[in-house]
C-alpha positions as CSV (number, residue, x, y, z in Angstrom):
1,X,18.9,-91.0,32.4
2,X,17.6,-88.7,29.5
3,X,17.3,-89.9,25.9
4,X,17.6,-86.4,24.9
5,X,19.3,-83.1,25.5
6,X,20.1,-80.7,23.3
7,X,23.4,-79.5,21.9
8,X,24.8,-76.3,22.8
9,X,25.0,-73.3,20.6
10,X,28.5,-71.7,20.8
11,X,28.5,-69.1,23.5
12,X,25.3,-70.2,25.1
13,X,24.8,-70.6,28.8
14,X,24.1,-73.5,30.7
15,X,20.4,-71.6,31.9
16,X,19.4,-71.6,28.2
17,X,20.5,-75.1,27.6
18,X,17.9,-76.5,30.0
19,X,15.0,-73.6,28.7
20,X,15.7,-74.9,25.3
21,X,15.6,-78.5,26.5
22,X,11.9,-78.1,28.6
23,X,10.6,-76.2,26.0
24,X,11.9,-79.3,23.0
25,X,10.6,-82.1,25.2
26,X,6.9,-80.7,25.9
27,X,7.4,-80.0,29.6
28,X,4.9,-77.4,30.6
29,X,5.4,-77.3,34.5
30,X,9.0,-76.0,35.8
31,X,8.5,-79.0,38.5
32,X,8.4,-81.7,35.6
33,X,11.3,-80.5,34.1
34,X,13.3,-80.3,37.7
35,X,12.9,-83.8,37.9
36,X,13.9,-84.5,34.7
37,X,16.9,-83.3,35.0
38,X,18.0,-83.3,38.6
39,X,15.4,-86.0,40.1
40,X,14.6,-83.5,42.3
41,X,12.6,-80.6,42.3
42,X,14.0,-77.8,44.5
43,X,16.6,-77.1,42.0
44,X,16.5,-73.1,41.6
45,X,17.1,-72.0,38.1
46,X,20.2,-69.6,38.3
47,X,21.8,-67.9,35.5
48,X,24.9,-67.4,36.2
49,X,26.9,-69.6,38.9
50,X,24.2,-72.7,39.1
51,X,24.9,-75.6,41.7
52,X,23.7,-79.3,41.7
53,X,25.9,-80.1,37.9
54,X,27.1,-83.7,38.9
55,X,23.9,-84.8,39.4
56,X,22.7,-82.7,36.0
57,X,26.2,-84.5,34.5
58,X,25.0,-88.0,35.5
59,X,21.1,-87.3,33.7
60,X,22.8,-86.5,30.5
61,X,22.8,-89.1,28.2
62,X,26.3,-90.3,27.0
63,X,28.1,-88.3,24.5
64,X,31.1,-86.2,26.8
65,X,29.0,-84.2,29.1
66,X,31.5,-83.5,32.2
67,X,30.9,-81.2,35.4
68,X,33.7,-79.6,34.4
69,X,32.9,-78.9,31.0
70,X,29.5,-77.2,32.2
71,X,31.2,-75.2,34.1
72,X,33.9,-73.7,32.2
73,X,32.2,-73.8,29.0
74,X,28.9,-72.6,30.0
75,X,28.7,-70.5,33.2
76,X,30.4,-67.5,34.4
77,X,32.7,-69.0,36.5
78,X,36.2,-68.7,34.5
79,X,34.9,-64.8,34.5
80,X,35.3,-64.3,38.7
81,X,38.1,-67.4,39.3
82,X,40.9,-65.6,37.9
83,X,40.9,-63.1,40.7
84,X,39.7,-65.5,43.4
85,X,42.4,-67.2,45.6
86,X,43.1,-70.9,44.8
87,X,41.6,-72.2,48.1
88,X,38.3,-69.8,47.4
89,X,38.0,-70.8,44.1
90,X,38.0,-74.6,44.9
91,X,35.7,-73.7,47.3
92,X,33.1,-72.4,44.9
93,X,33.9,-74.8,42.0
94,X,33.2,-77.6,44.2
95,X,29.6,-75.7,45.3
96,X,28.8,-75.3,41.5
97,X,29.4,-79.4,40.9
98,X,27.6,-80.5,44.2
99,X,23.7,-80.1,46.2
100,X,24.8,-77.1,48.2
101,X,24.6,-73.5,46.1
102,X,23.6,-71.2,48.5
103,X,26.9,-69.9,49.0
104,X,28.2,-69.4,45.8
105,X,27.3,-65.9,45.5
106,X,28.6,-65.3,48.9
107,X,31.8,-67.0,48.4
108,X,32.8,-65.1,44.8
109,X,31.6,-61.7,46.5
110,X,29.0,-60.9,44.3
111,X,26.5,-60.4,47.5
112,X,28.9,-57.7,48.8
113,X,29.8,-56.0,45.5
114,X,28.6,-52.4,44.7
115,X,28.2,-53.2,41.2
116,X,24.8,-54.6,41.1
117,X,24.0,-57.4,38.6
118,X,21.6,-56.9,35.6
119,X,17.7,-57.5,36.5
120,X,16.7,-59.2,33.3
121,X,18.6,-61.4,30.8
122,X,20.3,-59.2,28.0
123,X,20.6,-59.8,24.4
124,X,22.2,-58.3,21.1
125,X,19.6,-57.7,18.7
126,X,22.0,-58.5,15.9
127,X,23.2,-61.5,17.4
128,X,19.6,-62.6,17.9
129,X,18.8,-62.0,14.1
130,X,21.5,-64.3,12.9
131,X,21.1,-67.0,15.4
132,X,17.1,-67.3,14.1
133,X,18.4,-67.3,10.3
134,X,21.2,-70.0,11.5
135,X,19.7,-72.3,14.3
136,X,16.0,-71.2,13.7
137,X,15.7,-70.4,17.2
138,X,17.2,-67.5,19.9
139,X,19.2,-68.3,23.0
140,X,20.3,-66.5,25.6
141,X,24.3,-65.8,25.4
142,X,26.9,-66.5,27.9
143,X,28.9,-63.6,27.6
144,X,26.0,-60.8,27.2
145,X,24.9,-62.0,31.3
146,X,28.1,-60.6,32.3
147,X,27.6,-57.8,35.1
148,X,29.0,-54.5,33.5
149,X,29.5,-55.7,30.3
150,X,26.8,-53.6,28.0
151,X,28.1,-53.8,24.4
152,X,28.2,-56.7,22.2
153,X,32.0,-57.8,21.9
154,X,31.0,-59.7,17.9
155,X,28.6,-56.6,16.7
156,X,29.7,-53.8,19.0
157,X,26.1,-52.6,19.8
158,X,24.4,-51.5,22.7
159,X,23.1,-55.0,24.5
160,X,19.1,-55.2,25.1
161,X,17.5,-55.9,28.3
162,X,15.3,-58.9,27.8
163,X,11.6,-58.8,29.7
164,X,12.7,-62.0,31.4
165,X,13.3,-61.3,35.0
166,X,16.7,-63.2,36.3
167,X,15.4,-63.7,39.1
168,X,11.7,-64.5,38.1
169,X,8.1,-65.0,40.2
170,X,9.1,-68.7,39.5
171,X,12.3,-69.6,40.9
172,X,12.3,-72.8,39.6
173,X,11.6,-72.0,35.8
174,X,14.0,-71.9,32.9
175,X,12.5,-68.9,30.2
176,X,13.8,-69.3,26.7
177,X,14.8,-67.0,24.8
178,X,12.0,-66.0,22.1
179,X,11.4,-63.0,19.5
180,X,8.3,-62.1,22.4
181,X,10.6,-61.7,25.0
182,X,13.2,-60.2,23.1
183,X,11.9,-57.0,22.5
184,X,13.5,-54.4,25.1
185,X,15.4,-51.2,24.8
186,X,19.5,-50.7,25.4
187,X,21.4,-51.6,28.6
188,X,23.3,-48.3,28.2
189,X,23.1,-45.3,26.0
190,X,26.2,-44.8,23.7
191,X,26.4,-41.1,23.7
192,X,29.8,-41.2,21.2
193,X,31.8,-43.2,19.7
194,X,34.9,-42.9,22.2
195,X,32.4,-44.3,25.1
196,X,31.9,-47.0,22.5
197,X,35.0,-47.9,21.8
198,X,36.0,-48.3,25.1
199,X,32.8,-50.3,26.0
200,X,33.8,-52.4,23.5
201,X,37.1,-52.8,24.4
202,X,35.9,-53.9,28.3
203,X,33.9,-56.7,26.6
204,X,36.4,-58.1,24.4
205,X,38.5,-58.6,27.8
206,X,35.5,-60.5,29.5
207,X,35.2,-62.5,26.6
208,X,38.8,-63.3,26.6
209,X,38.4,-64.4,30.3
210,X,35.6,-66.6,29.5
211,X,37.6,-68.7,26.6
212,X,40.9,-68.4,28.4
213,X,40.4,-71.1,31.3
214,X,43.1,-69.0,33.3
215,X,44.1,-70.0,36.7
216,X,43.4,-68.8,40.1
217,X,46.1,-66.1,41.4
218,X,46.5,-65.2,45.4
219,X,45.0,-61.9,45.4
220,X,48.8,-59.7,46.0
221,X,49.7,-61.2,42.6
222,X,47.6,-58.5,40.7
223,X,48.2,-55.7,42.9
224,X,52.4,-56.2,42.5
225,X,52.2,-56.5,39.3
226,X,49.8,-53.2,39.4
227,X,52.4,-51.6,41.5
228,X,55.2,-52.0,39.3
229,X,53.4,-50.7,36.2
230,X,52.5,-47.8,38.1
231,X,56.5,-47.2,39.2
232,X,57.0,-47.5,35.3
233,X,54.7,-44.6,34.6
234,X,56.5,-42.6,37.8
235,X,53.3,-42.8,39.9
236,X,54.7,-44.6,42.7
237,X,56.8,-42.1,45.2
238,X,61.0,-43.1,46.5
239,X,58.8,-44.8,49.6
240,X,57.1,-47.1,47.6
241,X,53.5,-45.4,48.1
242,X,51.4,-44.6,44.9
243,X,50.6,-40.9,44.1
244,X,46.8,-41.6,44.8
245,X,45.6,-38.0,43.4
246,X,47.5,-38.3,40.0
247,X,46.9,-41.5,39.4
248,X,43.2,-41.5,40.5
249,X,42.9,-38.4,38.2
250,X,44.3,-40.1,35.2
251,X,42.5,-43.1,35.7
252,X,38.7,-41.1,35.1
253,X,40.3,-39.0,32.8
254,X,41.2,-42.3,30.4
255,X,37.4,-43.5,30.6
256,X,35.5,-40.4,31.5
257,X,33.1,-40.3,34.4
258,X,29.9,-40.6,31.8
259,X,31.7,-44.3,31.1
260,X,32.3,-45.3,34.8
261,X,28.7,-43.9,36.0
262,X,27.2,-46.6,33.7
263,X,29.0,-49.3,34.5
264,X,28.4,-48.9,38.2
265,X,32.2,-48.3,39.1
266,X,32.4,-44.2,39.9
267,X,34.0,-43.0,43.0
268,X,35.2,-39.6,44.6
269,X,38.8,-39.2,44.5
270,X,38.9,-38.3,48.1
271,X,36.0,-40.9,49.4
272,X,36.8,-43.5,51.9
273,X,35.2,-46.2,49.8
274,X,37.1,-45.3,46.7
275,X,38.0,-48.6,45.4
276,X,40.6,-47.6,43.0
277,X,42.8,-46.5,46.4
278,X,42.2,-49.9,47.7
279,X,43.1,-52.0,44.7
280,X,46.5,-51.0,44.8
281,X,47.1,-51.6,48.1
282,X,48.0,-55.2,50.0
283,X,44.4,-56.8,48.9
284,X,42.8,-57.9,52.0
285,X,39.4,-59.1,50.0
286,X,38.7,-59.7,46.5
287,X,37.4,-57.2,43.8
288,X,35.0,-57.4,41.2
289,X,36.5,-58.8,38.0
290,X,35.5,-55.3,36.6
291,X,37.2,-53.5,38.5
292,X,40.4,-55.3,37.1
293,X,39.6,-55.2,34.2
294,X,39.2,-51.3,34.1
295,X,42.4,-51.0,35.5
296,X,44.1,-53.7,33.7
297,X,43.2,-51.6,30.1
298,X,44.2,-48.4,31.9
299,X,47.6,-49.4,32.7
300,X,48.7,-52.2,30.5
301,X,46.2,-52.2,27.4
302,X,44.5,-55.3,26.6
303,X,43.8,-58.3,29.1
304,X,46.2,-60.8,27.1
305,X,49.1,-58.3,27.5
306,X,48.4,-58.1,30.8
307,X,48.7,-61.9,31.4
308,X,52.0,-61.8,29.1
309,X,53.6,-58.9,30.7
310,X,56.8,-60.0,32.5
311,X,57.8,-56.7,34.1
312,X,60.1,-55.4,36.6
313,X,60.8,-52.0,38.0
314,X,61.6,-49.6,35.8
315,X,62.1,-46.2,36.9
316,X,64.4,-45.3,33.7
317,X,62.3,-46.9,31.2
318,X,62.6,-49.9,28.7
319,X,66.5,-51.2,27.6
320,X,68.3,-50.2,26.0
321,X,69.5,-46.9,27.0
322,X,71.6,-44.7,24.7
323,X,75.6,-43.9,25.5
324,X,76.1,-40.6,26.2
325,X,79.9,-40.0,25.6
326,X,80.1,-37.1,23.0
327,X,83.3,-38.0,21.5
328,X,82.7,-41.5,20.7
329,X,81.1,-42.7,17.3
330,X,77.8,-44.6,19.0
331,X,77.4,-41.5,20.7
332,X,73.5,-41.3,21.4
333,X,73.1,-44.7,20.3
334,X,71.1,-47.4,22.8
335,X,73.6,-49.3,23.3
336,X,73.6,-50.0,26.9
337,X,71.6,-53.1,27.8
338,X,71.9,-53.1,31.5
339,X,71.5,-50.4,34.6
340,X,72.1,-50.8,37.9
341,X,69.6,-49.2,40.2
342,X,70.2,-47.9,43.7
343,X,68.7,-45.7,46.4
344,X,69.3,-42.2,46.9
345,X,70.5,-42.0,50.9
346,X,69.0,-38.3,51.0
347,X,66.5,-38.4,49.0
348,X,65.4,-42.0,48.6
349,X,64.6,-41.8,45.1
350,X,65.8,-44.1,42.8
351,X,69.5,-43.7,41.4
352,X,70.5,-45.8,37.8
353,X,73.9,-46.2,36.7
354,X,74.7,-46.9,32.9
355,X,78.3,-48.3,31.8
356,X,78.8,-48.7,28.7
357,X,81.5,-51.0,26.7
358,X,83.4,-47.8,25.7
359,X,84.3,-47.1,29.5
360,X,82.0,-44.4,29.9
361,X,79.7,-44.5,33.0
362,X,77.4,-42.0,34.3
363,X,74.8,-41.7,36.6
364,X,71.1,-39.8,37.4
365,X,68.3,-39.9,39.8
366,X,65.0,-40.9,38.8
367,X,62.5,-41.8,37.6
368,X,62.5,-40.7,34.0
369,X,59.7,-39.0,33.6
370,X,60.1,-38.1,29.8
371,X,61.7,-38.9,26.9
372,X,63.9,-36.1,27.0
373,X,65.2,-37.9,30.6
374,X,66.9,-40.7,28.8
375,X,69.5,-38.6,27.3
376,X,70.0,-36.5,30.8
377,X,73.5,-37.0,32.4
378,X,73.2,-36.8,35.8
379,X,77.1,-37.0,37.1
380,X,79.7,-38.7,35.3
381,X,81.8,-41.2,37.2
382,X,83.9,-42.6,34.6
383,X,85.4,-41.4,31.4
384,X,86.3,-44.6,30.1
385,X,89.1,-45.2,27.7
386,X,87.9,-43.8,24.7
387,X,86.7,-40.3,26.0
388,X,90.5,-40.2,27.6
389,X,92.0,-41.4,24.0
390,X,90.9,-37.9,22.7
391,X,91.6,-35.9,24.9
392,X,95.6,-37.0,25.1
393,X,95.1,-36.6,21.1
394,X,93.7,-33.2,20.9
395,X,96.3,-32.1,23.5
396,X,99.4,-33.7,22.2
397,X,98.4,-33.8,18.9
398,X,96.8,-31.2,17.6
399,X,97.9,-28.9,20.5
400,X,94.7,-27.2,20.9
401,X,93.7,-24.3,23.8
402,X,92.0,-25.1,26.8
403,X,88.5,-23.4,25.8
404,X,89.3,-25.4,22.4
405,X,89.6,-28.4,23.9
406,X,87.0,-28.4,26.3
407,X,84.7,-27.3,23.6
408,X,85.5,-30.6,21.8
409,X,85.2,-32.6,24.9
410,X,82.0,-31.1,25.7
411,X,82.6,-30.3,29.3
412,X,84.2,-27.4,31.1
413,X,87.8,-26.3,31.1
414,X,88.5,-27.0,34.6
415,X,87.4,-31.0,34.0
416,X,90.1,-30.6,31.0
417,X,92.5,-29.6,33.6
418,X,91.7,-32.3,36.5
419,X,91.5,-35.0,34.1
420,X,95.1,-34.2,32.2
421,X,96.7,-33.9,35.5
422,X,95.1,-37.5,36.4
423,X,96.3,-39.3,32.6
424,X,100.2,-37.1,33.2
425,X,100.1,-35.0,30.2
426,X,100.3,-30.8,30.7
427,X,96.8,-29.3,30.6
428,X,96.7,-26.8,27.6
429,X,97.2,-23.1,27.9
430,X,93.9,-20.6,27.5
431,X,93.4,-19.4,24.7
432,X,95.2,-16.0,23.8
433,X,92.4,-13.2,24.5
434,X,89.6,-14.9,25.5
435,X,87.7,-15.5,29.0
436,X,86.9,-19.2,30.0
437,X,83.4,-19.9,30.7
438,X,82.1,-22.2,33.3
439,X,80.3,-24.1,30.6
440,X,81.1,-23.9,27.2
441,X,78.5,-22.9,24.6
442,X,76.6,-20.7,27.1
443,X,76.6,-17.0,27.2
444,X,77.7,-14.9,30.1
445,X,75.1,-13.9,31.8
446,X,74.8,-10.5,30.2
447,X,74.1,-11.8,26.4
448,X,71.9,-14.7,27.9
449,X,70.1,-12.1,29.8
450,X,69.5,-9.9,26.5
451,X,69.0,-13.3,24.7
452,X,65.6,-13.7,26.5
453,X,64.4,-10.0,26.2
454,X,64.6,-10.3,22.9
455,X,63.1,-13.4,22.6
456,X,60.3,-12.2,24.5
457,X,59.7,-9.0,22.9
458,X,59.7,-10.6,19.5
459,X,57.2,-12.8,20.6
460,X,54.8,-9.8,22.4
461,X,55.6,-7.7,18.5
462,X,54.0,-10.7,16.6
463,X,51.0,-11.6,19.1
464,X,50.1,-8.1,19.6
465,X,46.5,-9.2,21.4
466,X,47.8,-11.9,23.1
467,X,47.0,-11.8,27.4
468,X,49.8,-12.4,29.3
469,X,48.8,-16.1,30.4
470,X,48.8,-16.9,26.6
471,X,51.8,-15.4,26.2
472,X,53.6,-17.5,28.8
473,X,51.8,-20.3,27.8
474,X,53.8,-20.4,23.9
475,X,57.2,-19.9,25.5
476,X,57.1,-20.8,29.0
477,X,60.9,-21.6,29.4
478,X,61.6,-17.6,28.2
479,X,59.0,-16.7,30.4
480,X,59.9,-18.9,33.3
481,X,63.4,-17.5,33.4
482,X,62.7,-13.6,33.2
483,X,60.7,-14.3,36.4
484,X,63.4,-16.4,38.3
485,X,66.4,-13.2,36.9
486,X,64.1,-10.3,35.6
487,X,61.0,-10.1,37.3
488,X,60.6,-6.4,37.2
489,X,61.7,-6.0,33.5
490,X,59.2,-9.0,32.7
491,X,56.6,-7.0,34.4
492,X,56.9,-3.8,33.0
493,X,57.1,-5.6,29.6
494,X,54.1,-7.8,29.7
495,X,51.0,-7.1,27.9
496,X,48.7,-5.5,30.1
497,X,45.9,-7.5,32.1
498,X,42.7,-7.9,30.4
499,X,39.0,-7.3,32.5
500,X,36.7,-9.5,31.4
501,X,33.1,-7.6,30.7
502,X,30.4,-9.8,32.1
503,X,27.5,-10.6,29.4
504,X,25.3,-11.4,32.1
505,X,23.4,-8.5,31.4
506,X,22.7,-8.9,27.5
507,X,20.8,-12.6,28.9
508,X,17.0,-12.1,28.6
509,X,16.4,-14.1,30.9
510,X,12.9,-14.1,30.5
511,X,12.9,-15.3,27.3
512,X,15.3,-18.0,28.2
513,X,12.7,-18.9,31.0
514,X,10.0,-19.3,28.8
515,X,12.2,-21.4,26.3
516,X,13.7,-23.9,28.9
517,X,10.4,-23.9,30.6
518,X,8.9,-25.8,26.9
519,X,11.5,-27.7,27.0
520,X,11.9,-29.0,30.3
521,X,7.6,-30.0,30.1
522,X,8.2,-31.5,27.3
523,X,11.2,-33.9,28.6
524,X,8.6,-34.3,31.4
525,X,6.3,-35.8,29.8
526,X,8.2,-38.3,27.3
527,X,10.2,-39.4,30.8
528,X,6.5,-40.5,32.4
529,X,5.3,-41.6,29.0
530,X,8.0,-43.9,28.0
531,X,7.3,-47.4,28.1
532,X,9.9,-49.9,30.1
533,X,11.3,-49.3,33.7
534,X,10.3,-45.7,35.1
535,X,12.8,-43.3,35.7
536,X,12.8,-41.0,38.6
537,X,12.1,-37.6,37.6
538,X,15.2,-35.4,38.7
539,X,16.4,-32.0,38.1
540,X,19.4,-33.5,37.0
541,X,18.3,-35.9,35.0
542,X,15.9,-33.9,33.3
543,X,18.8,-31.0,32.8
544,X,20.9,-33.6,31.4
545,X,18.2,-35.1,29.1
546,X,17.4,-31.1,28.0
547,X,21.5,-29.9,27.7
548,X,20.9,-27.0,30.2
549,X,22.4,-28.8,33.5
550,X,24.6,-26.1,34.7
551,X,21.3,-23.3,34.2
552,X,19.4,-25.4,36.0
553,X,21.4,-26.0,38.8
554,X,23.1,-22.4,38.9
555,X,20.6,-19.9,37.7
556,X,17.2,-21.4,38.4
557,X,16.4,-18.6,40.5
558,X,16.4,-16.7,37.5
559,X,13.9,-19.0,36.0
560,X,10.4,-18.5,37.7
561,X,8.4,-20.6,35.5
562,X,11.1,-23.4,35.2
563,X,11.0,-23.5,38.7
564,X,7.6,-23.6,39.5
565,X,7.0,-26.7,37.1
566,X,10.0,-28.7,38.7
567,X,8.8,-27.8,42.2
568,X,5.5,-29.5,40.9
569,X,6.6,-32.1,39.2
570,X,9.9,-33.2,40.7
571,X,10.2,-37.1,42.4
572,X,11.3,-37.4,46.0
573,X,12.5,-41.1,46.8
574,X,8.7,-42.2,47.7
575,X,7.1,-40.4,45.3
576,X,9.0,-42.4,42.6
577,X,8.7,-46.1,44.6
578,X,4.8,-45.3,44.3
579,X,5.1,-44.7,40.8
580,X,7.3,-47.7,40.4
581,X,4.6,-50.0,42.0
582,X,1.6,-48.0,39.8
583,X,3.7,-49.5,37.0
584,X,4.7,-53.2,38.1
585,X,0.7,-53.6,39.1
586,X,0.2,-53.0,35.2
587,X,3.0,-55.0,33.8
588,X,1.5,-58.0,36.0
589,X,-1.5,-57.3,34.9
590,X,-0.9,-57.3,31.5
591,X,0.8,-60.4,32.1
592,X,-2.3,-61.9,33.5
593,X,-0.6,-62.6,36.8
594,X,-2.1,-62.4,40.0
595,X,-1.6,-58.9,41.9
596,X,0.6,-60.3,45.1
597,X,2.4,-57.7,47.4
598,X,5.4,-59.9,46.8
599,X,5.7,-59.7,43.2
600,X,4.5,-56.2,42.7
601,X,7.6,-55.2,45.6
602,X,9.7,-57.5,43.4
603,X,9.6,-56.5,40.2
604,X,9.2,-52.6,41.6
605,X,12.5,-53.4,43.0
606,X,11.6,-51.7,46.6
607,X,13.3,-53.3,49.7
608,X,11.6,-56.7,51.2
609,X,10.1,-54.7,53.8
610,X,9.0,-51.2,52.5
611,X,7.7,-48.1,54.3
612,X,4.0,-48.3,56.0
613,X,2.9,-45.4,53.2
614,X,4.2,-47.8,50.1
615,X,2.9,-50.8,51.7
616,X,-0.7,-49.3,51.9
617,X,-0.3,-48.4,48.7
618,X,0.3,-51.6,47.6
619,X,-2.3,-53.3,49.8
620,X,-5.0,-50.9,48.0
621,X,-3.9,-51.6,44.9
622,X,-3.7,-55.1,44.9
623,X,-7.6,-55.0,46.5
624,X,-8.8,-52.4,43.7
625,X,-7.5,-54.9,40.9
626,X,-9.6,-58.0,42.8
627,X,-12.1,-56.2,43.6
628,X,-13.1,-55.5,39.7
C-alpha cells in the first residue's frame, strides 16, 4: 500500500493524478512507478477509459478512494455510458475496474467511430494560468480530453493542443502537465463569434454529462424521443417517416458546415454513410456521444432539457388551444386543454378535434405548421349551446335578415337556414334588395378581382424599378392569385424582365493574376514555415486561407501565373507524408530521441505499414541522422 497519493484537483483526470503522483514521489522510470501503483508493470498509461482501477483502488492508502469513484469522477466514462445500452455499459465498466482493458475502446465504439480522437492532450491556457497561481502547479483537465469538444466550457477559449502525445513512444509513462509542454497553438480556429457560441454551447453539454452520473438508456430510447420532437416541428410525414431532405438541411443550416467540418461530424445530405439519416432510424449500433449531442441542441436546446423533456406527439402544438366560436365571450381565448387526435382514412395525416366547454367542437388536419394554424377551423361538427343561444336570439328577438344574421354568426346564410330548421324556429327572410353571398364579408368575384389589380398596380406605381421577382416577392398572396384567375392581365402588367450585363469584361484579369499570384506565394510560404503539425498544401486550403476560393477553383485558367506556381508547389497525398516525416525526424531530434522507423511513422501519423517510396525515405533518413 502507498503512504502517499495526491489529492485531486477539481476536474482533473485520473492520467494526471498518477503523472502528478510519479513526478511528487521522485520516480524517474515509468516501470518504478507501474509497480508502485499497480504491482505490476505492464499497465499502459491511457487517458481516457483506463483499466486495472481495483487493483490501483486497493494501493491507495485509506482516505475514500473507490473504483467507482475513479471512474465517474475522473475518467470519461459518464461521457459515452449514457448512450450505451445497460448490458454494454456493464460490460465496459467492469473492464475499466478489472486486469483486462483491451476491449474498452472496442466495446464503447470509439475504434469504429469516424470522429477521430485528439493526438495530444489539450489545455485552456486560461485555465492553466489560474491553476499555477492557485495550486502552484498545471494538470491536465478531464473535460478538455473530450473528443470534439475544442472550446473551454469555464473561459470560452479556443483549447490548446499540448506537445504530449496521447499515445506516447512510451506506453507505459504518465507526462505531467508543465508550462514546457504547454505551449501549443488552438485545437480549432474561431472564425466568429456565432461558431463560438455554439462551440461553447457543445461543451457546456459534455460537461454536464460528465457531473450528471446519468444512466444507461437502450439505444431506441433516444431515437423515440428524437422522433417525436421531430413530428412536433412537422418533419415527420402521416406514415411515420422523417422528411430526411428538410430536416438534414436544417440541421447544417443551424450549425453551419464550417462548425461541423471541425468537429469531424460533416456529411452529404444524399451519402449513404450520412449519419444524421441513421440516427433517427431504429438504432442498430451506438453513436458517438457527439453526434447526440449535436442533435440534442438542434432539436431540443440544451442537454438538461433534453433529459427533462416529457413529450408526446404533438402535431397541433403545445395546450392549450384557443376556442374558436365567434359569438361567445372567450372567443379566441386557449381555453381548450385537451384534443383528440385521429388519422385521416384518405390522407393519413393526422386529424385533432377540439371541444370546448361552451359546446363548440371543430375539427382540422394537421400538423400545424404555423402559428397562424392554431386559429384555422377546419370543419365544424358541433355548434354547441351557446353559438345556438344566439342565433334563436337574433332571430326571434331582434328579427334580423338572413345576410344580417349570418353576418353575426359568422358563417354563410345557408348554415343559418339548416341550423334553424334543426333548433324549430323559421329561418329569417333575405334581406330586401340585396344578393346573398356564399360567404359573408367577401366580394363577388368582380370587386375582389379589381381588389387585386389595384393592389397590384399600386404597388408597381410606388416601386417603379422593382424586377418582377421582387415584386412578387413583397406581396406574394396578390401576386399568387392574379396568376391562379388573371394570368394574362398579370402579365401584361408586370414590370418588364431585366438582362443582366455581364462585367466579366471590365475584369483585368491580368492584373488580378499578378495580385492573387503575391498572395497565394506568400500564404505558401507562411503554410511551410509555420511551426507545429504541417499542413498539406491544397488549392483549397490555400484559397481558403487567401479569400479567393471560388477564383481559384472557377477561373484559374484565367490566371497563368497563379497556376503555374500551384502546379509547382501543390501536395499530392505522398508528397505531403514525405514532408510529414522530414518534420517528425526533426521534432525527435530536437527531442534528443533516437531516429526509429517506428516513432518517426508514429508521430508522422502514416499508416503502420507505409508505401515502399515513404519507407525508403524513412530508412535514409534515419541512416543520414546516425551516420553524423
Amino acid at each position: 500500500m502507498l503512504n502517499y497519493f495526491p489529492t485531486p484537483y477539481p476536474d482533473e483526470i485520473l492520467y494526471s493524478i498518477l503523472a502528478r503522483y510519479s513526478v511528487k514521489v521522485g520516480n524517474l522510470s515509468a516501470k518504478v512507478a507501474l509497480r508502485d501503483l499497480y504491482d505490476i508493470t505492464s499497465v499502459t498509461a491511457v487517458v481516457d477509459l483506463p483499466g486495472h482501477i481495483s487493483r490501483l483502488v486497493g494501493r491507495l492508502p485509506l482516505g475514500g478512494y473507490t473504483a467507482e469513484k475513479l471512474i465517474y469522477n475522473h475518467t470519461l466514462f459518464p461521457f459515452y455510458s449514457p448512450f450505451l445500452s445497460d448490458e454494454r455499459a456493464q460490460l465496459v465498466f467492469a473492464s475499466m475496474k478489472g486486469d483486462y482493458g483491451g476491449d474498452i475502446h472496442t466495446r464503447i465504439g470509439i475504434m469504429a467511430s469516424s470522429i477521430h480522437s485528439p493526438h495530444y492532450l489539450r489545455f485552456c491556457p486560461t485555465c492553466a494560468q489560474e491553476d499555477y497561481r492557485t495550486y502552484g502547479e498545471l494538470y491536465w483537465h478531464r473535460s478538455h480530453q473530450l473528443t470534439g469538444i475544442v472550446v473551454c466550457d469555464k473561459h470560452k477559449v479556443a483549447l490548446r493542443d499540448s506537445s504530449v502525445l496521447i499515445h506516447g513512444f512510451n506506453k507505459h509513462k504518465y507526462v505531467p502537465a508543465t508550462i514546457e509542454n504547454c505551449m501549443g497553438e488552438d485545437v480549432c480556429e474561431v472564425r466568429n463569434i456565432r461558431n463560438l457560441d455554439i462551440l461553447h454551447q457543445i461543451s457546456e453539454d459534455s460537461r454536464f454529462l460528465l457531473n450528471q452520473h446519468l444512466p444507461s438508456r437502450e439505444l431506441n430510447w433516444y431515437r423515440d424521443r428524437y422522433i417525436t420532437r421531430l413530428s412536433n416541428k412537422g418533419l415527420v410525414t402521416p406514415k411515420g417517416c422523417v422528411a430526411q431532405q428538410e430536416f438534414n438541411k436544417g440541421f447544417i443550416n443551424f450549425y453551419g458546415r464550417e462548425t461541423l467540418e471541425a468537429l469531424g461530424v460533416s456529411f452529404g445530405i444524399n451519402s449513404e454513410s450520412n449519419w444524421l439519416r441513421a440516427i433517427v432510424r431504429k438504432h442498430r449500433k451506438s453513436f458517438h456521444p457527439l453526434k447526440h449531442i449535436l442533435l440534442i441542441r438542434f432539436l431540443f436546446g440544451a442537454l438538461q432539457d433534453f433529459f427533462d423533456y416529457e413529450g408526446c406527439y404533438s402535431p397541433f402544438g403545445e395546450p392549450d388551444w384557443p376556442c374558436l366560436n365567434p359569438v361567445a365571450g372567450h372567443y379566441l381565448s386557449p381555453v381548450i386543454t385537451e384534443v383528440e387526435i385521429t388519422r385521416g382514412s384518405k390522407t393519413g395525416k393526422p386529424v385533432g378535434t377540439f371541444k370546448c366547454s361552451c359546446g363548440f367542437v371543430y375539427a382540422r388536419t394537421g400538423p400545424d405548421r404555423c402559428d397562424k394554424d392554431r386559429i384555422r377551423v377546419g370543419r365544424v361538427k358541433e355548434f354547441g349551446h351557446v353559438w345556438n343561444e344566439r342565433l334563436i336570439e337574433l332571430i326571434t328577438k331582434n328579427k334580423s335578415g338572413l345576410r344580417e344574421t349570418a353576418r353575426r354568426m359568422h358563417c354563410d346564410p345557408k348554415t343559418i337556414k339548416f341550423q334553424a330548421n334543426r333548433l324549430g324556429i323559421t329561418a329569417p327572410q333575405e334581406d330586401n334588395g340585396s344578393v346573398v353571398s356564399l360567404k359573408v364579408g367577401e366580394f363577388d368575384y368582380n370587386s375582389l378581382l379589381e381588389n387585386y389589380r389595384t393592389k397590384f398596380k399600386e404597388l408597381i406605381k410606388s416601386n417603379p424599378n422593382a424586377s418582377k421577382t421582387e415584386v412578387r416577392r413583397q406581396t406574394p398572396g396578390v401576386y399568387s392569385w392574379l396568376y391562379r384567375h388573371d394570368r394574362e392581365w398579370l402579365n401584361d402588367n408586370s414590370p418588364e424582365i431585366k438582362r443582366r450585363v455581364s462585367s466579366a469584361g471590365r475584369i483585368d484579369w491580368n492584373v488580378r493574376d499578378v495580385e492573387i499570384a503575391e498572395k497565394v506565394r506568400k500564404t505558401v510560404e507562411a503554410l511551410l514555415k509555420a511551426e507545429g503539425k504541417p499542413k498539406q498544401i491544397t488549392v483549397s486550403r490555400v484559397g481558403k486561407m487567401v479569400g479567393k476560393l471560388a477564383i481559384l477553383e472557377k477561373h484559374l485558367d484565367k490566371l497563368p501565373r497563379t497556376r503555374e506556381y500551384l502546379l509547382k508547389i501543390v501536395e499530392n497525398i505522398e508528397d505531403f507524408q514525405m514532408r510529414r516525416i522530414h518534420w517528425a525526424a526533426k521534432v525527435l531530434e530536437q527531442q534528443g530521441e533516437e531516429l526509429r522507423p517506428w516513432r518517426i511513422i508514429r508521430l508522422a501519423g502514416l499508416k503502420s505499414r507505409p508505401s515502399t517510396n515513404l519507407y525508403s525515405e524513412i530508412k535514409r533518413v534515419c541512416s543520414n541522422k546516425s551516420g553524423r
